[in-house]
C-alpha positions as CSV (number, residue, x, y, z in Angstrom):
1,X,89.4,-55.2,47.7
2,X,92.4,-53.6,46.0
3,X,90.2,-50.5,45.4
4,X,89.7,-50.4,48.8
5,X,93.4,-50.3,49.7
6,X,94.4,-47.7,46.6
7,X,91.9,-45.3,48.8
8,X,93.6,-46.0,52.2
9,X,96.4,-45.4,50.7
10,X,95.7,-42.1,49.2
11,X,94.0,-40.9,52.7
12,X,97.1,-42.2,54.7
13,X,99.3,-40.4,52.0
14,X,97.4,-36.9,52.8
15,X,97.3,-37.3,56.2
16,X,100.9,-37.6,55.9
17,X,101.3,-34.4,53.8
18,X,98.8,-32.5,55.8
19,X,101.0,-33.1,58.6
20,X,104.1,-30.8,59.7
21,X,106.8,-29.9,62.4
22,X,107.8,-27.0,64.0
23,X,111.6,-27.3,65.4
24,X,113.1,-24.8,67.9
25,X,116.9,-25.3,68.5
26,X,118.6,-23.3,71.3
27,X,122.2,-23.4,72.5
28,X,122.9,-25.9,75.2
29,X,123.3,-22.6,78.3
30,X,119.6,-21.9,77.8
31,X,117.7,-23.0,80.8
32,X,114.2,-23.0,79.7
33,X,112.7,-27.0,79.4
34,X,109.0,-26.7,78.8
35,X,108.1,-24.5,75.7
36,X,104.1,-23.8,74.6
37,X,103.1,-23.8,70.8
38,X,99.9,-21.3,69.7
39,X,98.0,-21.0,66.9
40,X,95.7,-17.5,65.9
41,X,92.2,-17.1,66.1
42,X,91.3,-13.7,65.1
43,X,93.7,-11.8,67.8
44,X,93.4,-14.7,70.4
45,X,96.2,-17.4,70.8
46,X,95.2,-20.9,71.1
47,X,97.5,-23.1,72.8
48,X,98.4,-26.1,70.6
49,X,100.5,-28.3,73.1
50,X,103.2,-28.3,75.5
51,X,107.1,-29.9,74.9
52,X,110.1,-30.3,77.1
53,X,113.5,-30.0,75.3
54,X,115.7,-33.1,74.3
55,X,119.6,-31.3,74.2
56,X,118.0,-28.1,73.9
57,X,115.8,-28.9,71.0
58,X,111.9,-28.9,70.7
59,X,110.0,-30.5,68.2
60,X,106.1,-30.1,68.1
61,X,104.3,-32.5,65.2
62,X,100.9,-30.5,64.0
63,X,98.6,-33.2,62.8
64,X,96.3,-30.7,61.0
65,X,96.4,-28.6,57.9
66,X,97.6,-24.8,59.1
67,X,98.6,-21.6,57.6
68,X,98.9,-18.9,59.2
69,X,100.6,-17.0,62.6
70,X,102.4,-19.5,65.2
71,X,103.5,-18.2,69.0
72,X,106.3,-20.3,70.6
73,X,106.0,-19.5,74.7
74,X,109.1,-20.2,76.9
75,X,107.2,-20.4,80.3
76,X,109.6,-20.1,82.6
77,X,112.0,-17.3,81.3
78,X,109.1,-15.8,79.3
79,X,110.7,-15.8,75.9
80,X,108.4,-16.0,72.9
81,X,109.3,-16.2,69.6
82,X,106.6,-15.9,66.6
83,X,106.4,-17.5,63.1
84,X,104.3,-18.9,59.8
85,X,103.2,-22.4,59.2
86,X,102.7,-22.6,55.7
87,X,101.4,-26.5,56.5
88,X,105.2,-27.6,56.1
89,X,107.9,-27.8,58.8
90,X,109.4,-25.1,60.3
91,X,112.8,-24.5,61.7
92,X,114.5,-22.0,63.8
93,X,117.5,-21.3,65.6
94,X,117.7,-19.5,68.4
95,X,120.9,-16.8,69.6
96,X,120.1,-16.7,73.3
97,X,121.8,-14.4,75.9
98,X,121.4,-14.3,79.7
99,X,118.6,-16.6,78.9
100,X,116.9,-14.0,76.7
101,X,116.0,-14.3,73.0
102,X,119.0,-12.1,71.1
103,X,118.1,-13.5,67.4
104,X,115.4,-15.6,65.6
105,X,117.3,-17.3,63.0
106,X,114.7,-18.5,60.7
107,X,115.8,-21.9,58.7
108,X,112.9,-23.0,56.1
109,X,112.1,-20.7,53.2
110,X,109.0,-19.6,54.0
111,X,109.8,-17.7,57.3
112,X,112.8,-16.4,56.1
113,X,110.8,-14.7,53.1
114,X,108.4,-13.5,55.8
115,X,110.7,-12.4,57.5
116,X,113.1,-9.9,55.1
117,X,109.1,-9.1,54.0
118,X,108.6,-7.9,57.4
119,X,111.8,-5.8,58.0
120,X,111.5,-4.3,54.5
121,X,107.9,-3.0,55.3
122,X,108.9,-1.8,58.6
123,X,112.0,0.6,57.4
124,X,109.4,1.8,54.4
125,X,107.2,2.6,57.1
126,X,110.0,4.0,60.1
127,X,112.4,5.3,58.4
128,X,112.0,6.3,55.2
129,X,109.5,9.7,56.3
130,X,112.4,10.2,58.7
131,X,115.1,10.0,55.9
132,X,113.0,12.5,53.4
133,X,112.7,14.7,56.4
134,X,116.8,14.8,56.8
135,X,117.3,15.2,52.9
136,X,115.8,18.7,52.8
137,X,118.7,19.5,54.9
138,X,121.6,18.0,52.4
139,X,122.3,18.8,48.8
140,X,121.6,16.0,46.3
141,X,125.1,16.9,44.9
142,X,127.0,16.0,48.4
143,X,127.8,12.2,49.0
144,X,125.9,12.2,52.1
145,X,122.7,13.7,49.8
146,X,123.6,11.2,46.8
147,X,123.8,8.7,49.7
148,X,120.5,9.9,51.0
149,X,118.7,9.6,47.8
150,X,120.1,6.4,47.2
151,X,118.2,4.7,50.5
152,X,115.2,7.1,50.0
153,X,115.0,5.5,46.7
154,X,115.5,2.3,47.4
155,X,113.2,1.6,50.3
156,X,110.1,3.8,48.3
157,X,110.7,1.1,45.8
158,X,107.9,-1.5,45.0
159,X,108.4,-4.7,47.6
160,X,109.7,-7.6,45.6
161,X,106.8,-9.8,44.8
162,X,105.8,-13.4,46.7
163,X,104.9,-15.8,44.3
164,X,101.5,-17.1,46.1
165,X,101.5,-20.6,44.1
166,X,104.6,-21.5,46.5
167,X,103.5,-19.1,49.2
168,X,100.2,-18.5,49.4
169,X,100.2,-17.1,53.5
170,X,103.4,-14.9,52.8
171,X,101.8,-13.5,49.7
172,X,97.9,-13.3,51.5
173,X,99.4,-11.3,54.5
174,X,101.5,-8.9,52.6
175,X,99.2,-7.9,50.3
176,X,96.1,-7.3,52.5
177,X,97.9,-5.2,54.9
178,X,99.9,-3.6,52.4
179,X,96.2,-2.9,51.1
180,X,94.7,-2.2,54.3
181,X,96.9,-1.5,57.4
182,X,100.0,-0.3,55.8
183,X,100.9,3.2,54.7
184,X,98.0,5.4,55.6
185,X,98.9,7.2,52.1
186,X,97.9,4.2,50.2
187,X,94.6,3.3,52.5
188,X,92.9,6.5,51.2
189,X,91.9,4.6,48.1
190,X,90.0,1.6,50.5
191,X,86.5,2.3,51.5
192,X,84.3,0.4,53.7
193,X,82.7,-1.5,50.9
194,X,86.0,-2.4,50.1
195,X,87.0,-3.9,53.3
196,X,83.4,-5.8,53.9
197,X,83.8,-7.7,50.7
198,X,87.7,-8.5,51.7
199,X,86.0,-9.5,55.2
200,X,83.2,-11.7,53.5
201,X,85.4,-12.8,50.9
202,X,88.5,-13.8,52.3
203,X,89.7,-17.3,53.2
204,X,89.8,-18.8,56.3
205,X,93.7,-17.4,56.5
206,X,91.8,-13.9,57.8
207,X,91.2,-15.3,61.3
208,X,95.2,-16.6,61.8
209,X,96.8,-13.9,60.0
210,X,96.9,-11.6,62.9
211,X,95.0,-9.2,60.4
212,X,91.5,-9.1,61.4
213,X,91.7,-6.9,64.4
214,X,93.5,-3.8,62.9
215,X,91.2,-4.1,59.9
216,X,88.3,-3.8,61.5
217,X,90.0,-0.6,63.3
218,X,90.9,0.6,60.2
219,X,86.9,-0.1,59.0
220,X,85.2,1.6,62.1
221,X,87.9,4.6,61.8
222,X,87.0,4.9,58.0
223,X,83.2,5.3,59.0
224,X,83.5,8.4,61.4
225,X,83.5,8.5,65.1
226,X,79.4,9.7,64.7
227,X,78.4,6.6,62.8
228,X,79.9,3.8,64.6
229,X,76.8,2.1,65.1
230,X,75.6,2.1,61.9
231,X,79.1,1.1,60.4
232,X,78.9,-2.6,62.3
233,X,75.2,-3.2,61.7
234,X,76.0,-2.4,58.2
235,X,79.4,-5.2,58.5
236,X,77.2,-7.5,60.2
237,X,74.4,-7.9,58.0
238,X,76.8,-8.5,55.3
239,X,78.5,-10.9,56.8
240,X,75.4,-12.5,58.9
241,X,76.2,-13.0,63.1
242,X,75.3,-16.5,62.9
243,X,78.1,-17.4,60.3
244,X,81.6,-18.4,61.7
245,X,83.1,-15.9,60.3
246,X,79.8,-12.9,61.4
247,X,80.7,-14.8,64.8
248,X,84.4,-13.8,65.3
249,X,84.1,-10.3,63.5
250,X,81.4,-9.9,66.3
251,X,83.9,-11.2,69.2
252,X,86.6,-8.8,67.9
253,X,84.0,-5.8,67.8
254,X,83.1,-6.7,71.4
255,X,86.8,-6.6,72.5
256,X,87.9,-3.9,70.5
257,X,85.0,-1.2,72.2
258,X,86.3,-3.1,75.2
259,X,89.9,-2.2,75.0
260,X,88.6,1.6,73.7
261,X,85.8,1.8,76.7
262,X,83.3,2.1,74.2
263,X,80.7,0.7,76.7
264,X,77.3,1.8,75.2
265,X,78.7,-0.3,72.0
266,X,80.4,-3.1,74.0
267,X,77.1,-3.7,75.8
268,X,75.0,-3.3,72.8
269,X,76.6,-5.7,70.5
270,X,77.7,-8.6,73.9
271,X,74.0,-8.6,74.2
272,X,73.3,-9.3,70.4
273,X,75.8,-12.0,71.0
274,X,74.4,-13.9,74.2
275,X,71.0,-13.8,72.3
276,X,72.3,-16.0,69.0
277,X,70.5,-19.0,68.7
278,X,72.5,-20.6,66.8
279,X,75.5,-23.0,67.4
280,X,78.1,-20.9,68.9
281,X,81.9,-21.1,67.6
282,X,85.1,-21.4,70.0
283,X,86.3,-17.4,69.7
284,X,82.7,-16.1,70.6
285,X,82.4,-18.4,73.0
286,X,85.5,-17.4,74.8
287,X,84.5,-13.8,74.8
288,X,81.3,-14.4,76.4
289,X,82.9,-16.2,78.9
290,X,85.4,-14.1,80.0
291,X,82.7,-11.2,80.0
292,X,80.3,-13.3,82.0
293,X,83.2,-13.9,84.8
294,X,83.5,-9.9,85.4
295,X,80.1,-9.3,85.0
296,X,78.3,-7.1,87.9
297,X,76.9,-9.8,90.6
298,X,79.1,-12.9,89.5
299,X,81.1,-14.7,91.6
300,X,84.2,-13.5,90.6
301,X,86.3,-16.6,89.6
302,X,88.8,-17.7,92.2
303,X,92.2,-17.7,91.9
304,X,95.0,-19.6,93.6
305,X,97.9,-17.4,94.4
306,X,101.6,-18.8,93.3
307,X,103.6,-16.7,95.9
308,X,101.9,-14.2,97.2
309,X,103.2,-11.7,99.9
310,X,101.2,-10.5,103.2
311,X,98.9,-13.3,103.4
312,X,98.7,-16.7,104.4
313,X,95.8,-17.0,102.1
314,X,95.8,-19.6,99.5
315,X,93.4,-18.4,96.8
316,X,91.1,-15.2,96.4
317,X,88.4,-17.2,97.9
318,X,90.1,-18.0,101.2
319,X,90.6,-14.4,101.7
320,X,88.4,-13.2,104.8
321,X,87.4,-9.6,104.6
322,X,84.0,-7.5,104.7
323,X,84.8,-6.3,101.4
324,X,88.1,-7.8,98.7
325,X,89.7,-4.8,96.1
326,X,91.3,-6.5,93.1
327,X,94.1,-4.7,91.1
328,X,95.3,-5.8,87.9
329,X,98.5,-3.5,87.5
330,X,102.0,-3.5,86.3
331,X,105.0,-2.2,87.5
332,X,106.0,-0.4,84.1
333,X,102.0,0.9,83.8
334,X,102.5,4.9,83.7
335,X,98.2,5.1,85.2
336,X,99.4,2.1,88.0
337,X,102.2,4.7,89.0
338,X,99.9,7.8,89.5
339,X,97.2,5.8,91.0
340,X,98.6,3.1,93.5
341,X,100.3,5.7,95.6
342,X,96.9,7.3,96.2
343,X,95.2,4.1,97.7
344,X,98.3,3.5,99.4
345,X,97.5,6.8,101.5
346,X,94.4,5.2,102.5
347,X,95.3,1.5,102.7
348,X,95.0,1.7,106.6
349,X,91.5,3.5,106.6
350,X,90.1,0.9,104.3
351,X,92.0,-2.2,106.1
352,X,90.1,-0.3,109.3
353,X,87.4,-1.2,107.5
354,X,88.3,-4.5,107.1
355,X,88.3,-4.3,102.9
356,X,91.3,-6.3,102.0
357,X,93.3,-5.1,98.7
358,X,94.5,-7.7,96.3
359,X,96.9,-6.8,93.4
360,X,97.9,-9.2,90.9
361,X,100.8,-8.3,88.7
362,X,101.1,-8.7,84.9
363,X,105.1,-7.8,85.5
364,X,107.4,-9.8,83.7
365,X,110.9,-8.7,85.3
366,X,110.9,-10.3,88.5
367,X,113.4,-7.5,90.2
368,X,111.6,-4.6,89.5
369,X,108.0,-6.3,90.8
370,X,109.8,-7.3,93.7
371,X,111.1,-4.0,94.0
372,X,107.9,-2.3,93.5
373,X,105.9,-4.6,95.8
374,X,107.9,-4.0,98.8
375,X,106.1,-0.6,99.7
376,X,102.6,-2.6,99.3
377,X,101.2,-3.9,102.4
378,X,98.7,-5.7,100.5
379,X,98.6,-8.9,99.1
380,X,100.4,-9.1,96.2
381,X,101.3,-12.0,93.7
382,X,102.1,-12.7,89.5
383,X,103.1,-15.1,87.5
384,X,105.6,-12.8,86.1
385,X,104.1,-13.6,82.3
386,X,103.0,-10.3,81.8
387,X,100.0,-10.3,79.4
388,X,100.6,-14.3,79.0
389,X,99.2,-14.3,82.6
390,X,96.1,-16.7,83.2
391,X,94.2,-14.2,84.8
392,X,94.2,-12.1,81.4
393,X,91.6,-14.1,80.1
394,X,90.1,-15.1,82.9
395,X,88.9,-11.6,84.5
396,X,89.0,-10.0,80.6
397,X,91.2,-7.7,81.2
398,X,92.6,-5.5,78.9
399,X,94.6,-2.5,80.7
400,X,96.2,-1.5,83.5
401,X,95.5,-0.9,86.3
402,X,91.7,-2.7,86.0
403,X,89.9,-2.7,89.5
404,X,86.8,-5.3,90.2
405,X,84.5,-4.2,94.1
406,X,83.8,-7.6,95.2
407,X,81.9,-8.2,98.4
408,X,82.3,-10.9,101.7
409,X,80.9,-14.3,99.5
410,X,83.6,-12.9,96.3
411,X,80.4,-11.7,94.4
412,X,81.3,-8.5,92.2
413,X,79.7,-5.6,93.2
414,X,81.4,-2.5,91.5
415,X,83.8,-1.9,88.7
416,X,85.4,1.5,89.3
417,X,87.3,2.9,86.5
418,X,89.8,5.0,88.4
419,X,91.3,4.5,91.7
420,X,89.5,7.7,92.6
421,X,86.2,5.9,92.1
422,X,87.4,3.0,94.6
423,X,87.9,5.3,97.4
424,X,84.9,7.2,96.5
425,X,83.2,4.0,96.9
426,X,84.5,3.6,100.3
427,X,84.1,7.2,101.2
428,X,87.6,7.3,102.4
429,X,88.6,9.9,99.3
């Protein structure tokens, strides 16, 4: 019996220390109550749990052992705030202004190493070629030269080293995209052999390091733009498609020739992935999902409006028309300004036709959507999240503006690429 206790005892004790806390403080003019906690898988954030405030302070308890990239989410002014779990408790304080983030104060030792880690990288990589490029200008005997030389010098020296007993994310994170991502000078030396044995051989801190995507970009643009193809058959048979790990490299690929419109890749490789027969893991799964909501002839999944404007219209479903055009746009998208004008010219020759335009923001300031929107006689709505919209995932969208055809019964039925193509469609160009 009282070895049977000693071992409770010991399990109780690591649940315990595999346990931790994150704590946001904010001062007490903030208005934001409801805050969202996110952990990384690969690039995607997974939502942890939800908290309201008590006097302006949140405190989320993570039962589970976790190191890597955290996302805090303030929902309502849209405020996010990101941070390392090294699987002990974090603690930050917030400087807020008008009910905007102003300063991330970080509190426990591992985020504030991350963080002088972070700012040190970033002047190495901003502004020191921009300082060596004013030097040529200034004598090395003037102060402003000595002064010059000084910084130059400073900032091309070595980073101070993490010790990775204590740290072990902080250390993993700098030196792999020091290695990898970091100065292009330095990533001459990295081949692809070298990063498919750092992608086979890594730990499971790869997928919530926030690393994996711009390695594999830095992998497919180290094989040429001619061998593509050959470059992820050769990654995936390394790392073997029915692994977790061959699993999310393969949902990253998928998304990345996404983002790139890379179609005859994107099509190639999500069909290697719906034909696994093995047991599929969470990330893949959620990119063939959100791929099998847009595809050509699916229902496209409905969506109830928050406040939307020229309609009376509850949800995407509930709109009547002969034909529905979705938009996925932003007010600040460059592409949204050149091409919205355009089908506002023939907004009356398609409504003629009763086709019905929907356009659902991804804005974020609600004054200039608002502002925007007022010349759009269409229906319009957001969530003024920006890319922390639902319908981001939902309808896979990865740029603005995105356009989906769908027909009188919501099925999809086109997917133009410009809004040339839509009123091509239509013949109403």
């Amino acid at each position: 019996m009282k070895k049977i206790y000693t071992l409770s005892a010991v399990l109780a004790t690591f649940a315990l220390q595999a346990q931790f806390t994150v704590t946001v403080q904010t001062p007490a003019d903030f208005t934001d109550k409801d805050a969202i906690l996110y952990t990384l898988n690969g690039s995607k954030d997974i939502i942890v749990t939800k908290e309201q405030s008590k006097n302006n302070t949140w405190t989320f308890k993570y039962p589970n052992h976790y190191m890597g990239m955290m996302k805090l989410y303030f929902p309502s002014t849209n405020n996010t705030i990101s941070f390392i779990s090294e699987n002990k408790n974090v603690n930050i304080k917030l400087d807020i202004q008008n009910n905007k983030v102003k300063d991330v104060i970080y509190l426990d030792e591992a985020n504030e190493i991350m963080s002088k880690q972070q700012e040190g990288s970033q002047k190495k990589e901003l502004i020191l070629p921009a300082l060596a490029q004013i030097k040529e200008y200034y004598k090395d005997n003037t102060d402003f030269g000595k002064a010059l030389k000084t910084e130059i010098d400073r900032l091309s020296g070595t980073s101070s080293s993490v010790d990775a007993a204590k740290h072990p994310f902080v250390a993993y994170y700098n030196t792999n995209y020091s290695k990898f991502i970091g100065n292009p000078a330095d990533n001459k030396k990295v081949n692809q052999d070298d990063i498919i044995n750092f992608l086979d051989k890594s730990n499971d801190m790869l997928e919530s390091s926030s690393l994996l995507r711009p390695v594999l970009v830095a992998y497919l643009n180290s094989g040429g733009n001619t061998n593509v193809g050959g470059s992820v058959d050769k990654l995936l048979d390394r790392l073997k498609v029915e692994t977790p790990r061959g699993q999310t490299v393969l949902s990253e690929l998928i998304d990345i020739f996404d983002v790139y419109q890379m179609d005859e890749f994107k099509n190639k490789y999500l069909g290697l992935a719906k034909n696994l027969k093995c047991t599929i893991n969470d990330r893949l799964a959620s990119t063939l999902k959100s791929n099998a909501n847009v595809e050509t002839g699916a229902v496209f999944p409905n969506y109830k409006f928050q406040s939307a404007t020229n309609t009376t219209a509850k949800s995407i479903h509930d709109v009547k028309a002969d034909k529905k055009v979705i938009i996925f746009w932003s007010s600040t998208c460059s592409h949204c300004e050149s091409e919205l004008p355009k089908l506002l010219e023939k907004y009356n020759e398609l409504k003629s036709k009763n086709i019905q335009v929907i356009a659902l923001s991804l804005d974020v300031d609600k004054n200039s959507y608002s502002t925007k929107i007022a010349a759009f006689p269409w229906i319009n709505d957001s969530e003024l999240r920006g890319w922390n919209s639902t319908y981001v995932d939902t309808y896979n969208v990865h740029a603005t503006p995105t356009y989906f055809i769908l027909d009188s019964n919501s099925k999809i039925i086109s997917k133009p690429d410009h809004v040339g193509d839509v009123l091509e469609y239509f013949k109403v160009k």
